[in-house]
CHARMM-style PDB file with segment names, atoms N, HN, CA, C and O in Angstrom:
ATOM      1  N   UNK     1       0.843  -1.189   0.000  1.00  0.00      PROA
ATOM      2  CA  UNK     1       0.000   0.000   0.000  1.00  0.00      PROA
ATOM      3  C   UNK     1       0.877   1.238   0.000  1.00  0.00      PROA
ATOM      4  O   UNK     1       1.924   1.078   0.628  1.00  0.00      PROA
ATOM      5  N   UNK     2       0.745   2.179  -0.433  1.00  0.00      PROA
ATOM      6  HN  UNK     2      -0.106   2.309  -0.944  1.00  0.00      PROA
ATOM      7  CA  UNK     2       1.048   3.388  -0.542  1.00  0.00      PROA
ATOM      8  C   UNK     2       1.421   4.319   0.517  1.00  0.00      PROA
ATOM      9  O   UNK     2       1.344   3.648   1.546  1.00  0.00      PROA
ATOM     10  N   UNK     3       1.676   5.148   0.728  1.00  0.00      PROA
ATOM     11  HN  UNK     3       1.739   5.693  -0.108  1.00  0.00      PROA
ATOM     12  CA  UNK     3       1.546   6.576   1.855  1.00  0.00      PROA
ATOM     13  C   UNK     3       0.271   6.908   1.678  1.00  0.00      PROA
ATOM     14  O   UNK     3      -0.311   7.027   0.600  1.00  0.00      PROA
ATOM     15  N   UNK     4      -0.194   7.070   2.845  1.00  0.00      PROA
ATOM     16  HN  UNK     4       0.279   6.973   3.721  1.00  0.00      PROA
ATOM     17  CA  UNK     4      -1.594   7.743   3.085  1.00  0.00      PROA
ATOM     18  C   UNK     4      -1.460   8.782   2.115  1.00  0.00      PROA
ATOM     19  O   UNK     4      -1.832   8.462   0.987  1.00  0.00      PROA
ATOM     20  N   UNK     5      -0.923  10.213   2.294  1.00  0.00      PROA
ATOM     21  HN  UNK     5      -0.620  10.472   3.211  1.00  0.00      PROA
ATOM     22  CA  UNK     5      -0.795  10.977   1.716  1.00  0.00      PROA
ATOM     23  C   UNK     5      -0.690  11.015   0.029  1.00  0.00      PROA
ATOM     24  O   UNK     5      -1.192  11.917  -0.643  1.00  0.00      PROA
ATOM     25  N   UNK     6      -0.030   9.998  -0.468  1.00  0.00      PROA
ATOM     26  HN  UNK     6       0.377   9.265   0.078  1.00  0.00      PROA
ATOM     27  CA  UNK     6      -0.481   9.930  -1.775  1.00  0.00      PROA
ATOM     28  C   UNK     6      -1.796   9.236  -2.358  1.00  0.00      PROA
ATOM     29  O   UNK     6      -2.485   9.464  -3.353  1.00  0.00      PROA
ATOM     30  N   UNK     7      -1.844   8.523  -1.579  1.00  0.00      PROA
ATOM     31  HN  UNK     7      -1.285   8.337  -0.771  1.00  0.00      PROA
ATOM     32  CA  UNK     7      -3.252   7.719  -2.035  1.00  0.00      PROA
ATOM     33  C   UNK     7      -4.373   8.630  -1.806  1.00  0.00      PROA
ATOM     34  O   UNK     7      -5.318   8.186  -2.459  1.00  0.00      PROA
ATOM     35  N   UNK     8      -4.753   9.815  -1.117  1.00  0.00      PROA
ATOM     36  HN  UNK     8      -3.986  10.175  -0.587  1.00  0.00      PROA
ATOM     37  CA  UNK     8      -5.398  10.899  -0.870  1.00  0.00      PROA
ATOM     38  C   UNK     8      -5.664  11.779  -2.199  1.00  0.00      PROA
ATOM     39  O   UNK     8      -6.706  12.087  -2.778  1.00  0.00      PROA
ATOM     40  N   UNK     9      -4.143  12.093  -2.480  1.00  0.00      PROA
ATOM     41  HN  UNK     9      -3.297  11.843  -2.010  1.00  0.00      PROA
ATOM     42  CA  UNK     9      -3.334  12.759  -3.572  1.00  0.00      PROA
ATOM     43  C   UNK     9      -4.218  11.840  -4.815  1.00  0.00      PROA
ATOM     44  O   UNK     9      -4.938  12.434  -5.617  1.00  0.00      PROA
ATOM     45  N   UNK    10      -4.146  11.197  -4.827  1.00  0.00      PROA
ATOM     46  HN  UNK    10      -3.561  10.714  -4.176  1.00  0.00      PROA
ATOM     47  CA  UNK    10      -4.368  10.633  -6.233  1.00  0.00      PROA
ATOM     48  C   UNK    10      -6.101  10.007  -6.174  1.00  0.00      PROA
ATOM     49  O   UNK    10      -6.649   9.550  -7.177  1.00  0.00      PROA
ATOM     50  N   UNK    11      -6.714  10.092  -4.944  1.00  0.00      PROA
ATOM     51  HN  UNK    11      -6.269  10.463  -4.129  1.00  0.00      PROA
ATOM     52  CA  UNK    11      -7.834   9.958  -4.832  1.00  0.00      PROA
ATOM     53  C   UNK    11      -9.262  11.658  -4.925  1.00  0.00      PROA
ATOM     54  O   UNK    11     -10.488  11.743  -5.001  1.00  0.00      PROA
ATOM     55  N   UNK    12      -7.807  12.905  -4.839  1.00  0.00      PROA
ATOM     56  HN  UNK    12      -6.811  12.836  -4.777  1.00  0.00      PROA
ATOM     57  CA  UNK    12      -8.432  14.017  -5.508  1.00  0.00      PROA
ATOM     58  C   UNK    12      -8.791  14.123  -6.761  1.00  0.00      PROA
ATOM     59  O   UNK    12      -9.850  14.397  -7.327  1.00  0.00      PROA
ATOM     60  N   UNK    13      -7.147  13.716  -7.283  1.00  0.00      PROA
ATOM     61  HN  UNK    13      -6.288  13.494  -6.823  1.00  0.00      PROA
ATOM     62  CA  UNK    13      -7.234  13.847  -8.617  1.00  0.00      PROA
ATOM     63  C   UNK    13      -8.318  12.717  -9.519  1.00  0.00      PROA
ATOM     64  O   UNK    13      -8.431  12.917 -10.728  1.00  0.00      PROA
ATOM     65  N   UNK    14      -9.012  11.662  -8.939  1.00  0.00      PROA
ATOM     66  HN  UNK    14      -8.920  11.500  -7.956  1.00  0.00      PROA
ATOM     67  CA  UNK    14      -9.767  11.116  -9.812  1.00  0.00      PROA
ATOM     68  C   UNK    14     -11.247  11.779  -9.537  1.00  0.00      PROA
ATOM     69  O   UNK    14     -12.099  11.598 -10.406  1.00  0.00      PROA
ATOM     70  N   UNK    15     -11.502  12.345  -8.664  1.00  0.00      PROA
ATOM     71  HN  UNK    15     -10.810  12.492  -7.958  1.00  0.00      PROA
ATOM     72  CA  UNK    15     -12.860  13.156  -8.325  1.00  0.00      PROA
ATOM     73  C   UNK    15     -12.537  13.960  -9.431  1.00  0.00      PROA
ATOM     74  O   UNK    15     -13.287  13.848 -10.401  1.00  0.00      PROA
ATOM     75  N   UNK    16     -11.327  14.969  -9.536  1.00  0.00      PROA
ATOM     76  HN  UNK    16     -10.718  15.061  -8.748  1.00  0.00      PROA
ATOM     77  CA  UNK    16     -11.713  15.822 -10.786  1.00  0.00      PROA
ATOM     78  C   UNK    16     -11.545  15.072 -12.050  1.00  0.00      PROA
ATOM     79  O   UNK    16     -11.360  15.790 -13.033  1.00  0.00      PROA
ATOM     80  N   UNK    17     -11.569  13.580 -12.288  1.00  0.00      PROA
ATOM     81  HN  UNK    17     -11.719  12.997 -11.490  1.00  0.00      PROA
ATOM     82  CA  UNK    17     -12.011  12.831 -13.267  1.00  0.00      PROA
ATOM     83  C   UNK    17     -10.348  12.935 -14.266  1.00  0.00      PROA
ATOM     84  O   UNK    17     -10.240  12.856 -15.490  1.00  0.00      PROA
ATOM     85  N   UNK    18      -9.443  13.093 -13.436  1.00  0.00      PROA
ATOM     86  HN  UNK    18      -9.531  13.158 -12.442  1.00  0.00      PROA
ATOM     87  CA  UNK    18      -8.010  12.461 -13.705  1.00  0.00      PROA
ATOM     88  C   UNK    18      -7.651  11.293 -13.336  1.00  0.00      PROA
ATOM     89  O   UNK    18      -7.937  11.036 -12.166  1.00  0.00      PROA
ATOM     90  N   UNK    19      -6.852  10.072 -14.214  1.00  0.00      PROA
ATOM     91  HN  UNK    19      -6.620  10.281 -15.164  1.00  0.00      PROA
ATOM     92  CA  UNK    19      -6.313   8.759 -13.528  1.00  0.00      PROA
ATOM     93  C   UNK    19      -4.855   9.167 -13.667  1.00  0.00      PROA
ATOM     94  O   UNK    19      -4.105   9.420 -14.609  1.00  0.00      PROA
ATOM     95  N   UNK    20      -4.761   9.127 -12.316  1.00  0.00      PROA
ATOM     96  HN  UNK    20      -5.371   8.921 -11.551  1.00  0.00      PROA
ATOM     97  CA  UNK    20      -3.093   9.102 -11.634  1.00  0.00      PROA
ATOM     98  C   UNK    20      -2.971   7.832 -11.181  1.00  0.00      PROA
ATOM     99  O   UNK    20      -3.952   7.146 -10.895  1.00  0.00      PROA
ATOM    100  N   UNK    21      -1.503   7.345 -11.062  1.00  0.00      PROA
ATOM    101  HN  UNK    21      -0.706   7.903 -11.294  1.00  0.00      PROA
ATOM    102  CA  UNK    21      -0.555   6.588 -10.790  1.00  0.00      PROA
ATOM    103  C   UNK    21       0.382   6.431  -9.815  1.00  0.00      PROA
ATOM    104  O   UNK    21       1.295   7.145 -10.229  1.00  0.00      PROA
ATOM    105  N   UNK    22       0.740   5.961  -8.799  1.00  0.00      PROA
ATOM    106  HN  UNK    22      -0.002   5.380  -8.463  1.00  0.00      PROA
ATOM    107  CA  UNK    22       1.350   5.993  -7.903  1.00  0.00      PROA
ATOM    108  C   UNK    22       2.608   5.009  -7.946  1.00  0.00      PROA
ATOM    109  O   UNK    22       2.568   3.779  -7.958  1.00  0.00      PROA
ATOM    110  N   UNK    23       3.513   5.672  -7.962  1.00  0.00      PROA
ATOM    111  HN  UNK    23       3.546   6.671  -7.952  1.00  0.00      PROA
ATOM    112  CA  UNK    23       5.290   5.465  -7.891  1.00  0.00      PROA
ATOM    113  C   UNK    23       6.140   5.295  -7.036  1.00  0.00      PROA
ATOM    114  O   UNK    23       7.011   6.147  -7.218  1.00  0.00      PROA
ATOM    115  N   UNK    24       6.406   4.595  -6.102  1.00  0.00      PROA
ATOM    116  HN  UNK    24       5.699   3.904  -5.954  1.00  0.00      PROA
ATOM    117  CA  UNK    24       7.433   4.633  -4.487  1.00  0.00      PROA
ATOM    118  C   UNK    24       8.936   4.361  -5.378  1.00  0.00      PROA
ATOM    119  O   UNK    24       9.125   3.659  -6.372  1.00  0.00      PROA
ATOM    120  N   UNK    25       9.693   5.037  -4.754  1.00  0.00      PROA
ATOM    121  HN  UNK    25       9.539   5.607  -3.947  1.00  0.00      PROA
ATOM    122  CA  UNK    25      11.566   5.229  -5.287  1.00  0.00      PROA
ATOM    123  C   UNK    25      12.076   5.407  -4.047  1.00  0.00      PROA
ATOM    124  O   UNK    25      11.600   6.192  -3.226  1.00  0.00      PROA
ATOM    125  N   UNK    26      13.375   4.458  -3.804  1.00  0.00      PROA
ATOM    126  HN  UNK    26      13.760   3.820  -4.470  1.00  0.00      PROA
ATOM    127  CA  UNK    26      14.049   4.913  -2.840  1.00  0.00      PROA
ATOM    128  C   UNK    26      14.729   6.505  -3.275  1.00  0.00      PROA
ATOM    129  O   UNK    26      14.916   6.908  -4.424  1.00  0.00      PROA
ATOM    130  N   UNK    27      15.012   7.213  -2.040  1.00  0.00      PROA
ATOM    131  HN  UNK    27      14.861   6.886  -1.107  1.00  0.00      PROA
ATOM    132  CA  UNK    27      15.825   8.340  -2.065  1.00  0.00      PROA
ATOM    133  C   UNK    27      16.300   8.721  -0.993  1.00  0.00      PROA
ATOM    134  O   UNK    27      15.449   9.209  -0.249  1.00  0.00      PROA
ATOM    135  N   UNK    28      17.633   8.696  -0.476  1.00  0.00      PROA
ATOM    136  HN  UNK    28      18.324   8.300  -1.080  1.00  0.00      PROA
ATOM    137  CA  UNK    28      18.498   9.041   0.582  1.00  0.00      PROA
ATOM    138  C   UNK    28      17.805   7.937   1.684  1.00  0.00      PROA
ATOM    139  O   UNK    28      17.391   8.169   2.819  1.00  0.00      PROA
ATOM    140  N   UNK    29      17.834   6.623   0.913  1.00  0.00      PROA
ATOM    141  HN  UNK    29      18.171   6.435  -0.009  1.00  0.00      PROA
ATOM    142  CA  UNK    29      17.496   5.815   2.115  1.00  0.00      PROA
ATOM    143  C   UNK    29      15.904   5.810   2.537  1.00  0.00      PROA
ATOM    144  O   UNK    29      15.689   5.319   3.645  1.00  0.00      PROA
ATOM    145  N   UNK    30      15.352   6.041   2.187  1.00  0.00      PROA
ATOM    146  HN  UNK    30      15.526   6.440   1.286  1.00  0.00      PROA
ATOM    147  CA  UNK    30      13.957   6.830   2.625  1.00  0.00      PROA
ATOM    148  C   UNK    30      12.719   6.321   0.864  1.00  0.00      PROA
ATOM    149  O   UNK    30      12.998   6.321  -0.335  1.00  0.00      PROA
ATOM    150  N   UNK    31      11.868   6.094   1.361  1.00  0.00      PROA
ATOM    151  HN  UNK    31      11.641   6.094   2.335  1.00  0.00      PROA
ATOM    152  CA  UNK    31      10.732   5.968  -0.083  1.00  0.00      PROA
ATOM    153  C   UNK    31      10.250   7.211   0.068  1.00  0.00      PROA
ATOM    154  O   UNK    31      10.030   7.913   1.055  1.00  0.00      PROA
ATOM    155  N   UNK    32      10.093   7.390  -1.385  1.00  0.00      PROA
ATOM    156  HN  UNK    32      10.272   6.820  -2.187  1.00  0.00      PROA
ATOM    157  CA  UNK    32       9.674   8.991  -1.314  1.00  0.00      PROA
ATOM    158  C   UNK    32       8.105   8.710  -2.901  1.00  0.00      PROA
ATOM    159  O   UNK    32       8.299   8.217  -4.012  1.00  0.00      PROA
ATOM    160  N   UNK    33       7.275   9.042  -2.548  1.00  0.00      PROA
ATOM    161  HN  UNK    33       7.118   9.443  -1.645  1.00  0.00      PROA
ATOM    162  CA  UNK    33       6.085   8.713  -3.367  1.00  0.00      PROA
ATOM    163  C   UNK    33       5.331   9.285  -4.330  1.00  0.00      PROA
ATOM    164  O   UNK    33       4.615  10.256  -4.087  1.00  0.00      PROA
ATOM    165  N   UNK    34       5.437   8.651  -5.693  1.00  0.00      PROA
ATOM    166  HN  UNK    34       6.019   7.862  -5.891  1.00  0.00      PROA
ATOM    167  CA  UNK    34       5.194  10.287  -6.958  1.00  0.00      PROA
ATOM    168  C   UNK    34       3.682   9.966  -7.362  1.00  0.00      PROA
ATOM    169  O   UNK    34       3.364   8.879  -7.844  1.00  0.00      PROA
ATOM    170  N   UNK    35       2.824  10.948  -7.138  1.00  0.00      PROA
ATOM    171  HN  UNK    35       3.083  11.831  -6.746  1.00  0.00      PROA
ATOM    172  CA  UNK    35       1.762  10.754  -8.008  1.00  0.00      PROA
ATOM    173  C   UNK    35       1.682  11.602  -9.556  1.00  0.00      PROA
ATOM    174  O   UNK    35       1.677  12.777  -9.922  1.00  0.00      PROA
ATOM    175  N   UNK    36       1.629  10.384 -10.130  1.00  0.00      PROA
ATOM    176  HN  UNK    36       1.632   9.430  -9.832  1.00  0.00      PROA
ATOM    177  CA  UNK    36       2.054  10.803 -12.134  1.00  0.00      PROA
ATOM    178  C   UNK    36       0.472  10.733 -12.601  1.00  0.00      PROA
ATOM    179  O   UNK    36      -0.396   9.904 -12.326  1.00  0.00      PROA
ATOM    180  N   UNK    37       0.429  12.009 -13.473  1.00  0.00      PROA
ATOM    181  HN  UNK    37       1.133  12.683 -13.696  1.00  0.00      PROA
ATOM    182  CA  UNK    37      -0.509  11.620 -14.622  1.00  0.00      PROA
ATOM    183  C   UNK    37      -0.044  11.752 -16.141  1.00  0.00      PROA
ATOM    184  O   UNK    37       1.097  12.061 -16.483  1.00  0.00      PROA
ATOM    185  N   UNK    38      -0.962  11.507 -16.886  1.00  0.00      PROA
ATOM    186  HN  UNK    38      -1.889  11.256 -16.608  1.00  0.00      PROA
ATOM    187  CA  UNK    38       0.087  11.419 -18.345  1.00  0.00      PROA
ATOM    188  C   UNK    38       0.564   9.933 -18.544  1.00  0.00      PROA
ATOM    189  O   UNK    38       0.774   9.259 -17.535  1.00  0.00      PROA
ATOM    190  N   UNK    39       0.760   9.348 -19.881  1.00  0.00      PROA
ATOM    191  HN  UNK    39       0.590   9.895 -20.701  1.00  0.00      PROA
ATOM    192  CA  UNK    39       1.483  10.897 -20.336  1.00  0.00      PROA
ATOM    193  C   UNK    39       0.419  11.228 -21.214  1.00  0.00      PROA
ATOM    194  O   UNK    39      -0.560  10.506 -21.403  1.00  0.00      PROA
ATOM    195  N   UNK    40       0.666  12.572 -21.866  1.00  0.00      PROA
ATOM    196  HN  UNK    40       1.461  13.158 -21.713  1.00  0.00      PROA
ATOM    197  CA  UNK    40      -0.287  13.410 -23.001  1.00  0.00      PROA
ATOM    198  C   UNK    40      -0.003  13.432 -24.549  1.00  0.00      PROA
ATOM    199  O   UNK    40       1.014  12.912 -25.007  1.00  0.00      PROA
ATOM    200  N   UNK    41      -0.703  13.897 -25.134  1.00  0.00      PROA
ATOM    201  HN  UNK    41      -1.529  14.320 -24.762  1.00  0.00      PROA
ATOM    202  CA  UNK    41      -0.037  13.817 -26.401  1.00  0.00      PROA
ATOM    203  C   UNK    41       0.936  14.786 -26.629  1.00  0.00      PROA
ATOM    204  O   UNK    41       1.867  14.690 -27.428  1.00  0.00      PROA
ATOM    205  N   UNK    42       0.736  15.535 -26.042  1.00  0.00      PROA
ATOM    206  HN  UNK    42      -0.020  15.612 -25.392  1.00  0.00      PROA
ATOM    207  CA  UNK    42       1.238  17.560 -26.442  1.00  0.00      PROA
ATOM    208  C   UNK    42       1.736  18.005 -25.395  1.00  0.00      PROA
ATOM    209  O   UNK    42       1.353  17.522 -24.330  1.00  0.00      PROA
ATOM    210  N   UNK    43       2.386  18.688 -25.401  1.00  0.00      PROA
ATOM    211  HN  UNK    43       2.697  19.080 -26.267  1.00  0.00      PROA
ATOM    212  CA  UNK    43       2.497  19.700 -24.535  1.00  0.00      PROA
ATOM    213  C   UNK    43       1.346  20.761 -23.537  1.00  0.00      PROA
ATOM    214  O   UNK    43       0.997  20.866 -22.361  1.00  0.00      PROA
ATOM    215  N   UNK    44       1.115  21.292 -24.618  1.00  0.00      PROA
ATOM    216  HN  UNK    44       1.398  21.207 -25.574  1.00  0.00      PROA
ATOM    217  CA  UNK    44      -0.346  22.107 -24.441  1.00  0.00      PROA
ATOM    218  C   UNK    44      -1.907  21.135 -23.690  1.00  0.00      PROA
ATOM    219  O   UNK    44      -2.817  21.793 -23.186  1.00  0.00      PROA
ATOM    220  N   UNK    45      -1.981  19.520 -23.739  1.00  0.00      PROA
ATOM    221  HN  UNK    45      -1.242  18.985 -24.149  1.00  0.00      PROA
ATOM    222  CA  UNK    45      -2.088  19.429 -22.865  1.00  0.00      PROA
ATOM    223  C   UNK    45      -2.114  19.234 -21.605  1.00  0.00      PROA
ATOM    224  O   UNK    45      -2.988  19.346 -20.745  1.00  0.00      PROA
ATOM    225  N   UNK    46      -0.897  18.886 -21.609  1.00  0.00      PROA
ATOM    226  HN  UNK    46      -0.187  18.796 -22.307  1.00  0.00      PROA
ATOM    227  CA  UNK    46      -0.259  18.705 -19.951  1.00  0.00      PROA
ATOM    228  C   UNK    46      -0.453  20.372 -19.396  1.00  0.00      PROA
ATOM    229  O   UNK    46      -0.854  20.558 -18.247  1.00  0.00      PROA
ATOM    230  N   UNK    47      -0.175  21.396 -20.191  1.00  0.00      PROA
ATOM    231  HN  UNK    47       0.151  21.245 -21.124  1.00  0.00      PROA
ATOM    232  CA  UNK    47      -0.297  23.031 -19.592  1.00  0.00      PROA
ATOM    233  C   UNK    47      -1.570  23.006 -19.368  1.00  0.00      PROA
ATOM    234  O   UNK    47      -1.801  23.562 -18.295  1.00  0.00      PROA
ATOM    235  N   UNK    48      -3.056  22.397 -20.172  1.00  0.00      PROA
ATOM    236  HN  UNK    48      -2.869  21.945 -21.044  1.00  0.00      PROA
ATOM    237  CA  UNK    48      -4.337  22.576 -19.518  1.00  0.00      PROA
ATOM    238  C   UNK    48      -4.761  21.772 -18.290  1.00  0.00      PROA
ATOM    239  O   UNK    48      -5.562  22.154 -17.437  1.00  0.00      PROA
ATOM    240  N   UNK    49      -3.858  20.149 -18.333  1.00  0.00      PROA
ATOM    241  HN  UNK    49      -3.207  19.839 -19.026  1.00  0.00      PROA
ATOM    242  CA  UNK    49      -4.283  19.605 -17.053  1.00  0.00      PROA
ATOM    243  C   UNK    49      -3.526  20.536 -16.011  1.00  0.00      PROA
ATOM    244  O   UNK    49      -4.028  20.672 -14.896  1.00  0.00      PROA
ATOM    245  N   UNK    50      -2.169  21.274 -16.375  1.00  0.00      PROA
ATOM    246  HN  UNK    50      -1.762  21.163 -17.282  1.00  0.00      PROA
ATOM    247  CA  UNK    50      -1.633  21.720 -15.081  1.00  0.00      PROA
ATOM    248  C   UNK    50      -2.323  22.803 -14.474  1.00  0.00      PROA
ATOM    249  O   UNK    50      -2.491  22.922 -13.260  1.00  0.00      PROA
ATOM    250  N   UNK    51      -2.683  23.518 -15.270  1.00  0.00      PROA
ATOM    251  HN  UNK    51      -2.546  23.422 -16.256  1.00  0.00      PROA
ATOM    252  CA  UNK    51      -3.676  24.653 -15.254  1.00  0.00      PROA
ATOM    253  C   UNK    51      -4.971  24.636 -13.837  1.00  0.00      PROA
ATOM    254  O   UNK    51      -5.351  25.301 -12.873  1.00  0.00      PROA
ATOM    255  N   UNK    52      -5.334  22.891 -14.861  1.00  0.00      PROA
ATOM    256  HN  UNK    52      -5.025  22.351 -15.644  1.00  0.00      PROA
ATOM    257  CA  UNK    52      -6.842  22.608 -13.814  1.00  0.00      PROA
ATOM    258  C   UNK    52      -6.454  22.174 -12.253  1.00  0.00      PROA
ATOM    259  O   UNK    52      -7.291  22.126 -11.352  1.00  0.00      PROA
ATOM    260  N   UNK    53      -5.095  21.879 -12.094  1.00  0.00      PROA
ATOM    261  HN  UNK    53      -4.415  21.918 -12.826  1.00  0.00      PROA
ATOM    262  CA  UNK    53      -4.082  21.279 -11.161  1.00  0.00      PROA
ATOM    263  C   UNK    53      -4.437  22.420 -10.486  1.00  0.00      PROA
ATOM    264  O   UNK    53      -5.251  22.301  -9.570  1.00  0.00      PROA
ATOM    265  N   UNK    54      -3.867  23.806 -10.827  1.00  0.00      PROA
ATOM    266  HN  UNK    54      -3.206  23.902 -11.572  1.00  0.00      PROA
ATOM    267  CA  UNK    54      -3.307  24.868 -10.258  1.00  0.00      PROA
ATOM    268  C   UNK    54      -4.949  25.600  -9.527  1.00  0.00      PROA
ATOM    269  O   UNK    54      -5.007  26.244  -8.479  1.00  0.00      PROA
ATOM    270  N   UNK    55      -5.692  25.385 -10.098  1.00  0.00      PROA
ATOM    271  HN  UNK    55      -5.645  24.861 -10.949  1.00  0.00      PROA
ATOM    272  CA  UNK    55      -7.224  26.094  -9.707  1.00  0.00      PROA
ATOM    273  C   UNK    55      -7.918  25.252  -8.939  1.00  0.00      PROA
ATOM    274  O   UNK    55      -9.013  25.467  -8.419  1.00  0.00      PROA
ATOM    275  N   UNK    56      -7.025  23.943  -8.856  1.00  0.00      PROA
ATOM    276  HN  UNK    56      -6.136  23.768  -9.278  1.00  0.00      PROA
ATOM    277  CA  UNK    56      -7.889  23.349  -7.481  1.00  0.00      PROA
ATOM    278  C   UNK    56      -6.898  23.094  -6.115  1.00  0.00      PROA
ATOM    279  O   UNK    56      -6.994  22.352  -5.137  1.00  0.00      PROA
ATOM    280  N   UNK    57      -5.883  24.112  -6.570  1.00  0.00      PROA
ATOM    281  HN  UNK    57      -5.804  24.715  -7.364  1.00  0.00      PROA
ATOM    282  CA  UNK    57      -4.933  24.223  -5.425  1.00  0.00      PROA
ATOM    283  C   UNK    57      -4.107  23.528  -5.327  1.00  0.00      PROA
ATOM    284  O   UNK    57      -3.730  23.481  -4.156  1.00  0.00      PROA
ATOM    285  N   UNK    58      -3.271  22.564  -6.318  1.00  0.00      PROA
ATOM    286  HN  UNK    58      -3.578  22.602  -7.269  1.00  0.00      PROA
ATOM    287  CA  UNK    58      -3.026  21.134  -6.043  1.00  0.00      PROA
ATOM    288  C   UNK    58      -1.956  22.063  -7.153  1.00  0.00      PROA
ATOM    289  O   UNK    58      -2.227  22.845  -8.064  1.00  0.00      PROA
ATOM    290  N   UNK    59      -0.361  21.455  -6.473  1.00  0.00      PROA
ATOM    291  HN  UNK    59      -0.141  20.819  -5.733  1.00  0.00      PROA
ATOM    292  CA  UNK    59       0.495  21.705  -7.035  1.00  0.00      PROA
ATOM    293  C   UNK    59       1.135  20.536  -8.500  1.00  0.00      PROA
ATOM    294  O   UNK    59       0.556  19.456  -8.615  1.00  0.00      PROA
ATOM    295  N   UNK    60       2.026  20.797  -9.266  1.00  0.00      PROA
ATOM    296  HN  UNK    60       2.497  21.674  -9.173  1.00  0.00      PROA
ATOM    297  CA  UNK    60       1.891  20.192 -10.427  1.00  0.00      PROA
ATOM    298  C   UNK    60       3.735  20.656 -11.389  1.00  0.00      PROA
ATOM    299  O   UNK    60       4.173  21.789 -11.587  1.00  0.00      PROA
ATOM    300  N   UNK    61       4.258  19.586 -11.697  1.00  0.00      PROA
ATOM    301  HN  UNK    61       3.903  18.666 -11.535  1.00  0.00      PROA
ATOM    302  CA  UNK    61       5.081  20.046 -12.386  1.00  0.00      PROA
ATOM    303  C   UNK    61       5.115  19.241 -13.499  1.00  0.00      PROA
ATOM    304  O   UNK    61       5.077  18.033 -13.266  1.00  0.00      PROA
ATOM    305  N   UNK    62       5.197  19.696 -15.011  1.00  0.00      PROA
ATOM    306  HN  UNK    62       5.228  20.678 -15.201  1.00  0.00      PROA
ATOM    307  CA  UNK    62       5.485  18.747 -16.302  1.00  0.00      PROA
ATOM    308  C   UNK    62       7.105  18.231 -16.471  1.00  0.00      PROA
ATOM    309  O   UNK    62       8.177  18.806 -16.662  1.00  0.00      PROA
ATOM    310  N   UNK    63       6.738  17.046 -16.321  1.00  0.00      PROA
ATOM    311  HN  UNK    63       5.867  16.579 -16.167  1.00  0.00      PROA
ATOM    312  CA  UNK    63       8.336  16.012 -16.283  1.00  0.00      PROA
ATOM    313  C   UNK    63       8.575  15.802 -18.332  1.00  0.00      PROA
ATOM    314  O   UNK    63       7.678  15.245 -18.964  1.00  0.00      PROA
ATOM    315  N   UNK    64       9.250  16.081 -18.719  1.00  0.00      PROA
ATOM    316  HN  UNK    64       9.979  16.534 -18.206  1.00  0.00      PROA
ATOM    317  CA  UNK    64       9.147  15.561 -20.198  1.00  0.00      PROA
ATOM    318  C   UNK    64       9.939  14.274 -19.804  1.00  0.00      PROA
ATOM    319  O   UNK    64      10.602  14.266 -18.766  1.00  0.00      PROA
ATOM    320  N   UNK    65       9.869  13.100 -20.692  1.00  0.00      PROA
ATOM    321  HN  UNK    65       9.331  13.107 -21.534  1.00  0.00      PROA
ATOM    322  CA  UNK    65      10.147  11.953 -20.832  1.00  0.00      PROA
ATOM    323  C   UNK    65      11.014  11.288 -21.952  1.00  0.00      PROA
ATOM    324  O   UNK    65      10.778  11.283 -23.160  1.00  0.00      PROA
ATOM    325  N   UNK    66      12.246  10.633 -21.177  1.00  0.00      PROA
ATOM    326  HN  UNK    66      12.438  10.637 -20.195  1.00  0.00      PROA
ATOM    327  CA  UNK    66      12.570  10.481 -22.738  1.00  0.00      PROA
ATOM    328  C   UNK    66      12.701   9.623 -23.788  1.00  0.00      PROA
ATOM    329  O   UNK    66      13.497   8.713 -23.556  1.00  0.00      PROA
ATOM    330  N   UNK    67      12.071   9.596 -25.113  1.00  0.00      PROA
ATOM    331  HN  UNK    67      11.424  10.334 -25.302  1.00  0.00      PROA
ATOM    332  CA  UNK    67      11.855   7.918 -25.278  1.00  0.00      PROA
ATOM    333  C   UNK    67      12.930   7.286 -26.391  1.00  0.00      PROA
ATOM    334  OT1 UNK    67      12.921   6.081 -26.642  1.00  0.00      PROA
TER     335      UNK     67
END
């Protein structure tokens, strides 16, 4: 199971009718827990989901990926 805190995290984001993903990585010894959405086709829309991110208070950064 997850961190409370992300599973919260990613249980907002499907109320506003986003499917996020949940990621555990070690870091400095420690699991540290990513909630991902995406990926998108564009750019432009990852800037409108971040957008809808940003107006429901919920912070947000675009990771590009590399394939």
């Amino acid at each position: 199971r997850f961190a409370p805190d992300a599973d919260t995290q990613k249980a907002k984001l499907a109320m506003m009718g986003l499917d996020a993903k949940v990621s555990e990585r070690d870091q400095g010894g420690r699991s540290v827990f990513r909630v991902r959405l995406g990926p998108f086709e564009d750019k432009a829309t990852a800037e409108r989901v971040r957008s809808k991110l940003e107006a429901n208070n919920l912070e947000g950064t675009i990771v590009r990926v590399q394939r």
